[in-house]
ZALOKOL-774675 format. One line per 2 residues: for each residue y, z, x of C-alpha. Coordinates in nm, 2 decimals, padded with zeros to 4 digits, always signed. Layout:
// ZALOKOL-774675
Y Z X  ...
This chain:
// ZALOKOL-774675
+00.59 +00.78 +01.94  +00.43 +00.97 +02.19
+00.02 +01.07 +02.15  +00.16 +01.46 +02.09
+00.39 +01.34 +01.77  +00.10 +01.16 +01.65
-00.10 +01.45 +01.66  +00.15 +01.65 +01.46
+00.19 +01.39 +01.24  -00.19 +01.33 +01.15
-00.20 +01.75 +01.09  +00.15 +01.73 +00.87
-00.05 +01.43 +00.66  -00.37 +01.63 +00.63
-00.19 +01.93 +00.56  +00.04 +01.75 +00.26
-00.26 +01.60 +00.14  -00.46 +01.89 +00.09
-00.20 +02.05 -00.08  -00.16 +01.70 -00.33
-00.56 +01.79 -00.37  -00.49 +02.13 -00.54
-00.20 +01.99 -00.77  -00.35 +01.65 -00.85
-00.64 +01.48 -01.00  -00.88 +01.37 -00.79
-00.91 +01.03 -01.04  -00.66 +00.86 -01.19
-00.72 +00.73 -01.54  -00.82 +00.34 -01.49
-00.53 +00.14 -01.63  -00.57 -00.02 -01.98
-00.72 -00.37 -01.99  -00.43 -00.68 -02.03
-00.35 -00.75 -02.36  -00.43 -01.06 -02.53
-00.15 -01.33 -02.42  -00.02 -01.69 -02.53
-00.23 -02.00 -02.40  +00.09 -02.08 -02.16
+00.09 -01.77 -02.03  -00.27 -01.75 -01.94
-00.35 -01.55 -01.60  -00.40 -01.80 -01.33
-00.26 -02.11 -01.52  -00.04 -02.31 -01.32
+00.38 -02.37 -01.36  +00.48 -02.56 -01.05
+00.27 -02.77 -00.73  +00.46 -02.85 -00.44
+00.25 -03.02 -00.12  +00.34 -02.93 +00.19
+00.34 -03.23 +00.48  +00.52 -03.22 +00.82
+00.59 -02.98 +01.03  +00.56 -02.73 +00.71
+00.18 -02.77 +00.73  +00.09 -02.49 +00.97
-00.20 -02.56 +01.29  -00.51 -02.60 +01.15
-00.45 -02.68 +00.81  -00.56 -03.00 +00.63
-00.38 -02.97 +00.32  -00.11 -02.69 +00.21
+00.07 -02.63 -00.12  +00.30 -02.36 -00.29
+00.15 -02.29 -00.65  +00.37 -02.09 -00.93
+00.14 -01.93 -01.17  +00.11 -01.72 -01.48
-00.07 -01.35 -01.36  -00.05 -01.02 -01.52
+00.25 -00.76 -01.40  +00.36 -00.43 -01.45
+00.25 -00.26 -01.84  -00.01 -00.57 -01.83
+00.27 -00.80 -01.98  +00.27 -01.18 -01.86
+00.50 -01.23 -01.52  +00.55 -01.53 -01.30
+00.38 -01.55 -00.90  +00.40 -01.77 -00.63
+00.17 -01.84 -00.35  +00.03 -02.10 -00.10
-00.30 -02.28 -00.07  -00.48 -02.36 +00.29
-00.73 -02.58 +00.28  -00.94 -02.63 +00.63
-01.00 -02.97 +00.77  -01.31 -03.13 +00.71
-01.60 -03.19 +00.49  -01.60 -02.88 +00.22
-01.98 -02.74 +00.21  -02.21 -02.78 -00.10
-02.04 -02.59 -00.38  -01.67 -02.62 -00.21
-01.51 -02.42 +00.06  -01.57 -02.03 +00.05
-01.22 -01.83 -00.04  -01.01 -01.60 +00.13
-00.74 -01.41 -00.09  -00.53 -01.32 +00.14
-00.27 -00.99 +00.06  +00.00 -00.94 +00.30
+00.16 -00.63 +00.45  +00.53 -00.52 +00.36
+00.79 -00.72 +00.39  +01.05 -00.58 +00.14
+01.12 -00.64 -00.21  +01.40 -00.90 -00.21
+01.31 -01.24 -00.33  +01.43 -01.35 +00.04
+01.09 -01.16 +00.19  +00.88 -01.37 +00.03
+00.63 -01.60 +00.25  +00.64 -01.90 +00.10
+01.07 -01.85 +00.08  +01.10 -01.72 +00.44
+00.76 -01.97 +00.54  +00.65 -01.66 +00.75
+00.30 -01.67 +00.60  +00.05 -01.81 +00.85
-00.02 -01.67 +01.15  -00.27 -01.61 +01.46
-00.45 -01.38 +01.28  -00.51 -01.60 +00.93
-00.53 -01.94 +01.19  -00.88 -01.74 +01.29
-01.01 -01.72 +00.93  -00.91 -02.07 +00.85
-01.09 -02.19 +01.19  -01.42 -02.04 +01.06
-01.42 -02.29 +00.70  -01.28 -02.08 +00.46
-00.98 -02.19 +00.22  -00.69 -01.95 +00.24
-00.51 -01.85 -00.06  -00.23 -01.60 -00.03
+00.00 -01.47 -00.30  +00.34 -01.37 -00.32
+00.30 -01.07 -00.55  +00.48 -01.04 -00.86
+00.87 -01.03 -00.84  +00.87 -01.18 -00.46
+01.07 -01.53 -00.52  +01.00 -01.47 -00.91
+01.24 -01.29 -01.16  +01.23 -00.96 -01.18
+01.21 -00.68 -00.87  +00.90 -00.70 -00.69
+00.71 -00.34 -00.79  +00.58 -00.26 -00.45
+00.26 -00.09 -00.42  +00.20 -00.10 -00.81
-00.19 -00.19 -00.74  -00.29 -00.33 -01.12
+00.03 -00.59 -01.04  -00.09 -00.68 -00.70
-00.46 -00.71 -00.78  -00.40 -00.94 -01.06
-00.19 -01.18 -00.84  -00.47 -01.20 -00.57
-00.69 -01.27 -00.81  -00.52 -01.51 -01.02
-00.37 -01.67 -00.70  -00.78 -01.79 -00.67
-00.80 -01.89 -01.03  -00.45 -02.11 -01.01
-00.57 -02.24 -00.64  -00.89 -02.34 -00.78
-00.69 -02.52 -01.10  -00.52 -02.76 -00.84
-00.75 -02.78 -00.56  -01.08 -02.90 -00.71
-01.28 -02.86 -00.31  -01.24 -02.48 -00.34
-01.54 -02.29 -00.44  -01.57 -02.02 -00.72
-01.72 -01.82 -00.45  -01.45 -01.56 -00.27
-01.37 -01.22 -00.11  -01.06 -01.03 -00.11
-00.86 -00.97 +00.23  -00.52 -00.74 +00.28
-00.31 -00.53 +00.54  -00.14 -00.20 +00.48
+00.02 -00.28 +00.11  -00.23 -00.58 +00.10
-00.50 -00.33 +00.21  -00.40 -00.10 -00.12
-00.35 -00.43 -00.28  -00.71 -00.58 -00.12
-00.91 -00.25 -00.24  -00.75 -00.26 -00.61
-00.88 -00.59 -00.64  -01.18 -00.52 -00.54
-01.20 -00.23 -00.84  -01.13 -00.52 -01.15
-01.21 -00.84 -00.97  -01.60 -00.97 -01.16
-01.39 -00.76 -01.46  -01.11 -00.90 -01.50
-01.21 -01.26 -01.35  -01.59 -01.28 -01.46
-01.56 -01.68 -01.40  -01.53 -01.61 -01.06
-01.79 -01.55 -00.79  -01.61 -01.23 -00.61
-01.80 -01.15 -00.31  -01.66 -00.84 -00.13
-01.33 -00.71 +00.04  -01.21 -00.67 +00.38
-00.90 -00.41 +00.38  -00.71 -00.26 +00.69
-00.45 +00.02 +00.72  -00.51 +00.12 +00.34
-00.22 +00.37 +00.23  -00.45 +00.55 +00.00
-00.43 +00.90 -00.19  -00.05 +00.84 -00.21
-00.04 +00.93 -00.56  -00.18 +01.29 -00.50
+00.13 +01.39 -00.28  +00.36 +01.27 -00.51
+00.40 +01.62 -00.72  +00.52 +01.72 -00.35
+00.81 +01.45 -00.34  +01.14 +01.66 -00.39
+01.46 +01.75 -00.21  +01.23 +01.98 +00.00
+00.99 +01.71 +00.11  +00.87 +01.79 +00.43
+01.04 +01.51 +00.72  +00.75 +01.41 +00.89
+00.72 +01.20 +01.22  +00.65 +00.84 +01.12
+00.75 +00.53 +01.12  +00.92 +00.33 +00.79
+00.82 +00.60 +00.54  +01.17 +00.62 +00.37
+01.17 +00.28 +00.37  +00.82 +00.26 +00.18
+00.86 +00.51 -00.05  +01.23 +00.42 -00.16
+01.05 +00.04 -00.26  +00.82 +00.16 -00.44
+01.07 +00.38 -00.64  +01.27 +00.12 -00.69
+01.03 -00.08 -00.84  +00.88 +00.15 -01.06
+01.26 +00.17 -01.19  +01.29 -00.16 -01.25
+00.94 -00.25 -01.39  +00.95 +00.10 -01.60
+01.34 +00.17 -01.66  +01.24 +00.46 -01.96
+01.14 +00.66 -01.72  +01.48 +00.76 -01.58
+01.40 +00.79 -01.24  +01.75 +00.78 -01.19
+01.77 +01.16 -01.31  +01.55 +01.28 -00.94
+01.74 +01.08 -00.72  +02.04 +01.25 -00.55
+02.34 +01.02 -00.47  +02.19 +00.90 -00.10
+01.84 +00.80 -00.28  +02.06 +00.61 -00.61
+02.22 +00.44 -00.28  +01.95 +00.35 -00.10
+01.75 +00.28 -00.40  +02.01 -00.03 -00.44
+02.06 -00.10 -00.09  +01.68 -00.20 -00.04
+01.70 -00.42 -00.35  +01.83 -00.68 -00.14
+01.67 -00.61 +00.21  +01.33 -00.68 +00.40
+01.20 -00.42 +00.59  +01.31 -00.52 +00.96
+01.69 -00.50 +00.80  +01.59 -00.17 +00.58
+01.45 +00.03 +00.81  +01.78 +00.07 +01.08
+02.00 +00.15 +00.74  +01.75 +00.37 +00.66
+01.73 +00.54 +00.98  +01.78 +00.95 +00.95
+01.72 +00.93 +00.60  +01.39 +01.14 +00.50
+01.24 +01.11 +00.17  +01.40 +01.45 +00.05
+01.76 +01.30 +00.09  +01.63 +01.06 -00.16
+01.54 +01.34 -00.44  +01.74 +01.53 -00.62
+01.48 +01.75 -00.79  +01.12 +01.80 -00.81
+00.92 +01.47 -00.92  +00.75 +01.69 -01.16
+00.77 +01.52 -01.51  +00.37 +01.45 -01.65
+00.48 +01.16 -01.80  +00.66 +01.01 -01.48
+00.36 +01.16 -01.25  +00.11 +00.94 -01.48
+00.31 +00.62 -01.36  +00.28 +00.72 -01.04
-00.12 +00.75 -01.02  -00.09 +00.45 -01.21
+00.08 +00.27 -01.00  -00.04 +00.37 -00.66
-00.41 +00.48 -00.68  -00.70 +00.32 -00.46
-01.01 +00.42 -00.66  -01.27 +00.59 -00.47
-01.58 +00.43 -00.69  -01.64 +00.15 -00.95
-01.66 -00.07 -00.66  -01.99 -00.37 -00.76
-01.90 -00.53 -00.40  -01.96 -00.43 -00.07
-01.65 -00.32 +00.09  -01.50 -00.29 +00.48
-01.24 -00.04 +00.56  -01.04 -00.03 +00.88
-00.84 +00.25 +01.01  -00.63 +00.31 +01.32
-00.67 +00.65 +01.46  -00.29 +00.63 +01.61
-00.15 +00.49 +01.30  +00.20 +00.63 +01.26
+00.28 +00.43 +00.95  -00.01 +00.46 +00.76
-00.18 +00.79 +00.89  -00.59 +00.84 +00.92
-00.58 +01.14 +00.72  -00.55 +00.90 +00.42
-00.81 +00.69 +00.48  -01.02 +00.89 +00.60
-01.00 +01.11 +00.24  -01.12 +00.78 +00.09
-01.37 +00.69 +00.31  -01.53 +01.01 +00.30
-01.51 +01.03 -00.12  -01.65 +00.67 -00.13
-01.92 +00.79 +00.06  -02.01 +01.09 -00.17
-01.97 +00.83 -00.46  -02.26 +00.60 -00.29
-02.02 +00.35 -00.28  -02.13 -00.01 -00.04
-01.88 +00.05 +00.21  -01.87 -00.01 +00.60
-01.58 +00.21 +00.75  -01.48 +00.13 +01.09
-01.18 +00.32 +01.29  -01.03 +00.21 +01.62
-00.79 +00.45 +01.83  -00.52 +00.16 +01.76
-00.20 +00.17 +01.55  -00.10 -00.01 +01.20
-00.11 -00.38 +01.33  -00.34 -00.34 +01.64
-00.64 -00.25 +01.39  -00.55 -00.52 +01.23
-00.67 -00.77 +01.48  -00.89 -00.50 +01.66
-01.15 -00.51 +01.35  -01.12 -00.94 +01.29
-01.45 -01.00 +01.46  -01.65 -00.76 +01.26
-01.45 -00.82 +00.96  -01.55 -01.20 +01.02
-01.91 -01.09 +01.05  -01.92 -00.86 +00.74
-01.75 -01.16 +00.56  -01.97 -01.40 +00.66
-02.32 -01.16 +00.56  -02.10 -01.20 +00.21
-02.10 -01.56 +00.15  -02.45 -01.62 +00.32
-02.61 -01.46 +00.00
């Protein structure tokens, strides 16, 4: 995409979200606490332990296991996740190894996108963390290689896997510490920053420290009244894609909704087309397709609206941990205007937040911001 496309599409963003501004609440209503659940199903109690040996045991990596565990999904009922536990080599400090809760980026939706299925979960970038004595622990999500469709972007779901993914790690690796901070990428940023909201609530047990969050695809839900057969195309890259995942997942996690009744024949398509596909096979079938082709009529409904928010809000206070946001300037699949909304809310909320941008794209911030993100989390754990 060329620097002149970016600038349009950074305007189109700023314009659309203004416009979800004057048709949306600024604040979602904070999703209702889980309910009370059996002792079996208790968030963060383990199923299944498989070690890792061999060549499966990635550079750097003493130890390595794939935990199932009990976590909280979708309408806070019980729901299966899976994840994998890297423990450095080495002597743990007093007190255990510090934690990193790792929450990945999209990869689709299909059990087949899963890390610890497609063993894509450790690379140069998490090698670097591991390096510096912390324990990595990185979940699945929800509906990834467990029954059920994965509900992408559905933050409560996500939050309570990174954060039970700790509690289930700590269950079967006695060296970790209680101590921890939360870490995500573009849906794991969203993923990282909802955490980050609940975490010393929902798992007081725990010693949360903080959050480290990149490429954040915030203020989503206030554009949503937009979404409708006249949905503006805009210039980026893997919207459709996005945005038909986390339709169908609020489908499947939420079928009394009928979403089926906005969806015009392409979207009902698509809708079961990216079922079954990760996102480097999605997005060439998806190519042309704009998120209007998907609708059928307005998504206009109150009731449909509030499971949006729900689902895909990044609170902009209630945050008792400092916080680090990253943002690429040039980002063409997660656009500054977003972040920068949130930043700039945070602020006027006195929130503890250190925002950082770099005139990078989605993945180059990534790695651009690793040495003050390693910094900021190491001022966390030194405390």
């Amino acid at each position: 995409m060329t620097s002149a496309q970016v600038r349009r599409a950074t305007i189109a963003i700023a314009i659309t979200l203004t416009a979800g501004l004057l048709v949306t609440p600024a604040q979602a209503q904070p999703a209702s606490p889980p309910s009370p659940v059996a002792a079996q199903h208790r968030p963060g109690s383990v199923v299944t332990t498989t070690a890792l040996s061999g060549s499966a045991v990635p550079a750097g990596v003493a130890h390595a296991s794939i935990l199932e565990y009990w976590t909280t999904g979708p309408q806070n009922a019980p729901a299966l996740s899976t994840g994998a536990v890297f423990v450095p080599p080495g002597t743990p400090p007093p007190g255990g190894w510090p934690v990193i809760s790792w929450a990945h980026g999209t990869l689709g939706i299909a059990d087949a996108c899963a890390p610890t299925v497609s063993g894509k979960i450790v690379g140069p970038y998490l090698q670097r963390w591991l390096a510096q004595g912390y324990a990595l622990v990185a979940t699945d999500y929800v509906g990834l290689g467990t029954p059920g469709v994965h509900p992408y972007l559905d933050g409560p779901s996500e939050a309570h896997s990174v954060i039970d993914m700790v509690r289930a790690s700590r269950a079967v690796t006695p060296s970790l510490s209680d101590r921890w901070v939360a870490l995500g990428q573009s849906q794991g940023g969203q993923a990282a920053m909802v955490t980050a909201s609940i975490a010393t609530a929902y798992a007081p047990e725990l010693d949360y420290r903080g959050v480290v969050a990149t490429g954040v695809p915030a203020n989503l839900d206030r554009v949503a009244p937009l979404a409708g057969p006249g949905f503006p195309e805009l210039p980026l890259e893997g919207t459709t894609v996005f945005i038909a995942y986390a339709l169908a997942g609020l489908r499947a996690a939420q079928p009394n909704l009928g979403l089926d009744s906005y969806l015009s024949p392409v979207g009902l398509r698509v809708l079961d087309q990216v079922e079954s596909l990760c996102y480097a096979d999605a997005a060439p079938v998806l190519a042309g397709i704009s998120i209007g082709d998907l609708m059928s009529r307005q998504l206009n409904d109150p009731v449909v609206l509030d499971a949006v928010r729900q689902s895909l809000h990044v609170p902009s206070s209630g945050y008792d941990r400092p916080v680090f946001l990253g943002q690429g300037l040039t980002d063409v699949m997660v656009p500054a205007p977003f972040a920068l909304t949130l930043a700039a809310e945070m602020a006027v909320n006195r929130q503890d937040m250190v925002f950082r941008t770099y005139p990078l794209g989605h993945i180059d911030t990534m790695l651009a911001a690793q040495p003050e993100a390693m910094d900021f989390v190491r001022g966390l754990f030194a405390g």
